[in-house]
C-alpha positions as CSV (number, residue, x, y, z in Angstrom):
1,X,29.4,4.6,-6.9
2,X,31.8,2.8,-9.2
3,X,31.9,-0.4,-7.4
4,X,28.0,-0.2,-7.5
5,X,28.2,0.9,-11.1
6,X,30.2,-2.6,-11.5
7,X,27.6,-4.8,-9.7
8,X,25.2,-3.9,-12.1
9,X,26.6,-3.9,-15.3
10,X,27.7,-7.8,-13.9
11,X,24.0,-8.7,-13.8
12,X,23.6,-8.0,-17.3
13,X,25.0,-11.1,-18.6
14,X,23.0,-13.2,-15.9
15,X,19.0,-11.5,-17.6
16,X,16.9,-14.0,-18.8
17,X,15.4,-11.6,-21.1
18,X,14.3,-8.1,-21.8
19,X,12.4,-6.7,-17.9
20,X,10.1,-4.0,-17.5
21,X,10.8,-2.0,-14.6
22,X,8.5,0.5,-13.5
23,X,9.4,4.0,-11.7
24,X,6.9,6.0,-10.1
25,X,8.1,8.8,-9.6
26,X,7.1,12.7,-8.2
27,X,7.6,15.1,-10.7
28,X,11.0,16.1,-9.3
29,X,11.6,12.3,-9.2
30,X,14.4,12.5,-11.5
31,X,17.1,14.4,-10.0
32,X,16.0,12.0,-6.0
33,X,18.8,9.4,-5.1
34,X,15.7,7.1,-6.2
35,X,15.1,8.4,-9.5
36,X,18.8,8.3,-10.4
37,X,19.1,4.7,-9.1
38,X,16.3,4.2,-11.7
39,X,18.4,6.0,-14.7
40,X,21.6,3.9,-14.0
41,X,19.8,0.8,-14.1
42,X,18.5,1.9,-17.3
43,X,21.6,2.8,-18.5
44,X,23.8,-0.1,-17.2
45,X,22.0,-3.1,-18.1
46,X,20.7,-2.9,-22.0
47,X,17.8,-5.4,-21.3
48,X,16.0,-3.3,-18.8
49,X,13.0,-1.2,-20.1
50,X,12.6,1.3,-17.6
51,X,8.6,2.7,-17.5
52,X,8.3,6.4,-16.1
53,X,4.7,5.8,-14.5
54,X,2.2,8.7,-12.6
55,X,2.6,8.4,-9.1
56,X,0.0,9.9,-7.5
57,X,-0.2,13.3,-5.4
58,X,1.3,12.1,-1.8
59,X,2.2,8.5,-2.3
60,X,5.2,6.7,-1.6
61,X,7.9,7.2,-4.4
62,X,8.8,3.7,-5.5
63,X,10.4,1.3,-8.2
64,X,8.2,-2.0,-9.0
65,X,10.6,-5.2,-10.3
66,X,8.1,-7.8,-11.3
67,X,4.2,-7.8,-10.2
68,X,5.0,-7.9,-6.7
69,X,8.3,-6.2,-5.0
70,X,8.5,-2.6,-4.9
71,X,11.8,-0.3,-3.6
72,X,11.0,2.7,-1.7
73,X,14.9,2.3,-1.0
74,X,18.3,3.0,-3.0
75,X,20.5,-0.4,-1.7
76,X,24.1,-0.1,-2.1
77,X,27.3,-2.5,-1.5
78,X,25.9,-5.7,-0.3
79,X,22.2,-5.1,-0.3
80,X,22.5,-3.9,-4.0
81,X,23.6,-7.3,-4.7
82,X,20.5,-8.9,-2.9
83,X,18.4,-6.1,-5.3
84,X,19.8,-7.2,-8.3
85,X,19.9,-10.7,-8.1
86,X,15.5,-10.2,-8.3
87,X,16.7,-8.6,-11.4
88,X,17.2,-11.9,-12.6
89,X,14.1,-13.7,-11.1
90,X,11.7,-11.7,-12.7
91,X,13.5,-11.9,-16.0
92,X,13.7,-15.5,-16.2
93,X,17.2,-15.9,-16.0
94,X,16.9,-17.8,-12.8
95,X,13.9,-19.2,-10.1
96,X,13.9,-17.4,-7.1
97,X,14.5,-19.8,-3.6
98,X,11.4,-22.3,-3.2
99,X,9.1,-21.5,-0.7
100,X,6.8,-23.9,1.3
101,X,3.9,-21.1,0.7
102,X,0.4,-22.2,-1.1
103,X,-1.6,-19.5,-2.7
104,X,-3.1,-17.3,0.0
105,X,-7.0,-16.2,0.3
106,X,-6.7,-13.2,1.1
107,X,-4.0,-10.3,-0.1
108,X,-0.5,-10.0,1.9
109,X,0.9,-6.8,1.8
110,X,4.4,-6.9,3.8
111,X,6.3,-3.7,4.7
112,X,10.1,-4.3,5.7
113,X,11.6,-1.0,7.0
114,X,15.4,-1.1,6.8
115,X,18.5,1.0,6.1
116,X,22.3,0.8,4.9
117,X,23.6,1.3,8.0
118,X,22.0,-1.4,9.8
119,X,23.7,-4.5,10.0
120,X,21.0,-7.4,10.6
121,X,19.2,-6.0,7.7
122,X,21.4,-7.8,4.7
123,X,19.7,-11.2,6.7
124,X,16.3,-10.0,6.8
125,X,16.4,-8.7,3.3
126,X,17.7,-11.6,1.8
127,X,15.4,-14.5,3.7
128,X,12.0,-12.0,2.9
129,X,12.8,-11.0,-1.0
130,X,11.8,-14.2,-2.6
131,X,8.0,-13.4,-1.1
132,X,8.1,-10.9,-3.8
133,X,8.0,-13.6,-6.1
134,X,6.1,-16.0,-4.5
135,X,2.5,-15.3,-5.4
136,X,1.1,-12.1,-7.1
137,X,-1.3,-11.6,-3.8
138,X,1.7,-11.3,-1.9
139,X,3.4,-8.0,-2.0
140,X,7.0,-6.9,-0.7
141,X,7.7,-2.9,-0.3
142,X,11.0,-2.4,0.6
143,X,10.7,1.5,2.9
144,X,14.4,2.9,3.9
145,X,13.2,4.1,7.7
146,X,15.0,7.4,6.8
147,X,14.5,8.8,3.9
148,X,10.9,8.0,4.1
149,X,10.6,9.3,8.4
150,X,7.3,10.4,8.0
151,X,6.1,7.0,6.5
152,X,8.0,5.0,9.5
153,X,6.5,7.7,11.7
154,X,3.2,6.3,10.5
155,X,4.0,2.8,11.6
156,X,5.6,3.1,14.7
157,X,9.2,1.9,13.2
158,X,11.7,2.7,16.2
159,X,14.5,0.4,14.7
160,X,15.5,-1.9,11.8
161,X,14.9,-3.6,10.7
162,X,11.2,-3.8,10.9
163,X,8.7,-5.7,9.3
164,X,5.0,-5.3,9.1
165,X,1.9,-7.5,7.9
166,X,-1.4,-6.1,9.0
167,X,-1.4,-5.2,12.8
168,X,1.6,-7.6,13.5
169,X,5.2,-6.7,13.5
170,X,8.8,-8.3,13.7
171,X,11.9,-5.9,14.9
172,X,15.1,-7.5,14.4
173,X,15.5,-11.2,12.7
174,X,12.8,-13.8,12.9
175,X,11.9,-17.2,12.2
176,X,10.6,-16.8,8.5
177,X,8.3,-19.9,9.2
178,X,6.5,-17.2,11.6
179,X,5.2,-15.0,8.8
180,X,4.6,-17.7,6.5
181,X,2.0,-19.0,9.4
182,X,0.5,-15.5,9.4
183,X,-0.2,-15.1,6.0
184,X,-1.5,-18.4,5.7
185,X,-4.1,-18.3,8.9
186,X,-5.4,-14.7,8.7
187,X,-8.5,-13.4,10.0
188,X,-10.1,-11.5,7.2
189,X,-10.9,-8.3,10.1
190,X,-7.5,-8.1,10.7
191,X,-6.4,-7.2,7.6
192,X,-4.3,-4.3,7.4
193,X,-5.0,-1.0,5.0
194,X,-2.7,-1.9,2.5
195,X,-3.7,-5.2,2.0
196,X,-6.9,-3.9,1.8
197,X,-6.2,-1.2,-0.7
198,X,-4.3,-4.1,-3.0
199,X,-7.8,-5.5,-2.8
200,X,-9.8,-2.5,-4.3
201,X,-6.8,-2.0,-7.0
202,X,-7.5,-5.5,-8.3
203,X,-10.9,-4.9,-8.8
204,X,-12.4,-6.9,-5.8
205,X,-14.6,-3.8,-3.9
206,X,-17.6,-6.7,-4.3
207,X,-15.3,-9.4,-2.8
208,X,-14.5,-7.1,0.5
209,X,-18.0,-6.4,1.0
210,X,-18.8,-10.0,1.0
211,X,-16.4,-10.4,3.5
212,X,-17.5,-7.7,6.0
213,X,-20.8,-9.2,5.4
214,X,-20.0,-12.7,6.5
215,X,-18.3,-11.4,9.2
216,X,-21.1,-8.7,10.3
217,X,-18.7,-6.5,11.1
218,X,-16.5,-3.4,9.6
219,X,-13.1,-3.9,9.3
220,X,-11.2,-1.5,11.4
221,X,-8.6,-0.5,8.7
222,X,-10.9,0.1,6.2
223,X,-11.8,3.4,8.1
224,X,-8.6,4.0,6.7
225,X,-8.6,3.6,3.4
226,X,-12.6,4.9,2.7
227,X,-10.8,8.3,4.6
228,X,-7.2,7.5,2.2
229,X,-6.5,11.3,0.8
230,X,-5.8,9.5,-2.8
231,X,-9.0,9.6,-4.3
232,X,-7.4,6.9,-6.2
233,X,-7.9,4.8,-2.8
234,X,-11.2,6.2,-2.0
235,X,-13.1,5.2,-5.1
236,X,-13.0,1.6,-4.6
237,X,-13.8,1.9,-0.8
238,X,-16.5,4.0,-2.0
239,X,-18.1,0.9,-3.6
240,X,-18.1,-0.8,-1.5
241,X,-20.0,1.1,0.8
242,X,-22.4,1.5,-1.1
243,X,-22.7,-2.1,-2.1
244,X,-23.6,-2.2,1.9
245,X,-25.7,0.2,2.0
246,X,-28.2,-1.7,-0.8
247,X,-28.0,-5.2,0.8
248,X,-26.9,-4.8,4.6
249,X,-28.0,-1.2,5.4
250,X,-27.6,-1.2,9.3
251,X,-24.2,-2.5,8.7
252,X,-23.4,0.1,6.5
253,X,-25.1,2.8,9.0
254,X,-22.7,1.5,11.8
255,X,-20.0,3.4,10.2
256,X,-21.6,6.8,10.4
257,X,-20.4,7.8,13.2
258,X,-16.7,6.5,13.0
259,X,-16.9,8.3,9.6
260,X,-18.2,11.8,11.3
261,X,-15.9,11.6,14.0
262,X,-12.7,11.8,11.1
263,X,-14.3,14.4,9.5
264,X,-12.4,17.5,11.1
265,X,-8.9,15.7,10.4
266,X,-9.7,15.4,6.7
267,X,-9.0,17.2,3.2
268,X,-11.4,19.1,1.5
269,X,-11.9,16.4,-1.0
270,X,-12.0,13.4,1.4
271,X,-14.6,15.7,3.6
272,X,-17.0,15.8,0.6
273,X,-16.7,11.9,0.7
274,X,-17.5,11.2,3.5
275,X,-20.7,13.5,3.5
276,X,-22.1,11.7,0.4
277,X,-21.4,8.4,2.3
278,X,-23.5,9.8,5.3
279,X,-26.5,10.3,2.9
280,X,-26.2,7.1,1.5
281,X,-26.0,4.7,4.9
282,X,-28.9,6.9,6.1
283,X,-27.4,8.8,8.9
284,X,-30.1,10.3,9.8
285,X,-29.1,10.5,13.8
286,X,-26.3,12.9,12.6
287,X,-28.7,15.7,10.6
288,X,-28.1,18.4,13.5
289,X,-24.3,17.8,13.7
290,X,-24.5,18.1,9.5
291,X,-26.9,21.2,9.5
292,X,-24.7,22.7,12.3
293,X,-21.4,22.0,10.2
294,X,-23.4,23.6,7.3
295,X,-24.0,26.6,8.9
296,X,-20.8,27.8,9.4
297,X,-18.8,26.2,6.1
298,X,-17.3,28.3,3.6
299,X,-16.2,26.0,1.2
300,X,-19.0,26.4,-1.7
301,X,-18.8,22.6,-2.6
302,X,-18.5,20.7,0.8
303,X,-21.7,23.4,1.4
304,X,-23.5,21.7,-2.0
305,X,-22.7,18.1,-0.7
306,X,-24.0,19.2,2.8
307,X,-27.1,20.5,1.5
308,X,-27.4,17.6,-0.6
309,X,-26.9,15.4,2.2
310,X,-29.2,16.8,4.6
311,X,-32.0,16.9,1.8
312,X,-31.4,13.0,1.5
313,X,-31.8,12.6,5.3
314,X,-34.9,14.4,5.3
């Protein structure tokens, strides 16, 4: 801990200026390995303004350094260093390595699973972090595989380290070259949840229902993120449904079904969702499953948006 103490109290001298770094945090967040990472940065380098920020009910505990890297991750030893020198990138004191990368189209959002222990992830680490700094629509979230198991359960991570962009996936070290080709030539249906979701954060629910219009098609991942359990996620992908159910309508009805056949695995809250999205794509193939489902719920308000749905239907 003192050696890491004395790694970053080096880096103060290197700052370009004062940096915001941002913590979201659970409400416990504090007293996690995460949250005192977060407190010693604070307290070791004078020009770091460290914002407490609400992380929502469920998500991913995180730190955000610049627009565009976030730490789900405590580094230590070697890796700390790697951390810290984008301490200095996004505070001006130095450029980040150059990389032959124009502006994408479409949002990037790059998962890199790794752990202290591993030792091809120092290589990894240090080829993918300038991508953080690269372009605001690409994003870098650095996940340690272990401490966040349920996470790396979600992605089928087996080893470190891992990295993810949309349905593709690297294990081990790769050919950097490789992922800048990826991001470059994407096809706008394969895009991945996250991506996705960075889409609807940045206001653009009109821009992804263009897209699924031009392509005639819903993309498979955003099943995902109109069923997301942060309502947060939902509201945009809300929009944009309903955006498709005003101009293209039997696109927006081909996702009835997909939608009904999630329903059992969902919260309460995400449940009611996906009812009022029924009524407004016109599902009106699914009125006997609905009036069936109504008949036996107890919950009082998934009952009011079942009644409400099956009186739209009508």
């Amino acid at each position: 801990m003192h050696q890491d103490r004395d790694r970053i109290a080096a880096v103060a001298s290197q700052l370009g200026g004062p940096l915001t770094v941002r913590a979201y945090l659970a409400s416990e967040g504090e007293t996690t390995a995460l949250g005192q990472f977060a407190t010693l940065l604070q307290e070791t380098i004078p020009q770091i303004d460290l914002r407490r920020e609400a992380l929502a009910d469920g998500a991913m505990p995180y730190l955000q350094i610049g627009e565009s890297l976030r730490c789900a991750w405590v580094p230590k030893e070697e890796k700390l260093a790697l951390i810290l020198e984008t301490l200095i990138w996004a505070s001006g004191g130095a450029l980040p390595p150059a990389l032959e990368i124009s502006a994408p189209d479409l949002p990037a959002a790059i998962r890199l699973y790794l752990a202290d222990t591993c030792p091809h992830c120092h290589q990894i680490l240090k080829m993918l972090l300038p991508l953080g700094f690269a372009d605001t629509r690409i994003r870098l979230t650095l996940i340690d595989a272990q401490m966040h198991a349920s996470q790396s359960e979600r992605d089928g991570v087996r080893s470190v380290p891992t990295t993810i962009l949309d349905d593709f996936r690297w294990s081990g070290v790769f050919p950097l070259e490789e992922l800048l080709n990826l991001i470059r030539r994407r096809d706008p249906a394969n895009l991945g949840p996250a991506a996705l979701e960075m889409m609807l954060a940045d206001g653009q629910a009109e821009q992804l229902a263009d897209l699924m219009r031009s392509e005639e098609k819903i993309f498979p991942a955003f099943y995902d993120v109109v069923t997301h359990p942060l309502w947060s996620v939902r509201l945009g992908a809300l929009v944009v449904v309903e955006s498709l159910a005003e101009s293209t309508p039997r696109l927006a009805l081909s996702m009835a079904r997909p939608l009904w056949e999630r329903y059992p695995g969902l919260d309460t809250a995400a449940k009611g969702d996906v009812v009022y999205l029924l009524g407004e794509v016109g599902a009106v193939a699914l009125r006997e499953e609905l009036a069936a489902q109504y008949a036996h719920e107890a919950d009082p308000e998934l009952r009011e948006a079942l009644n409400e749905t099956l009186e739209k239907l009508t």
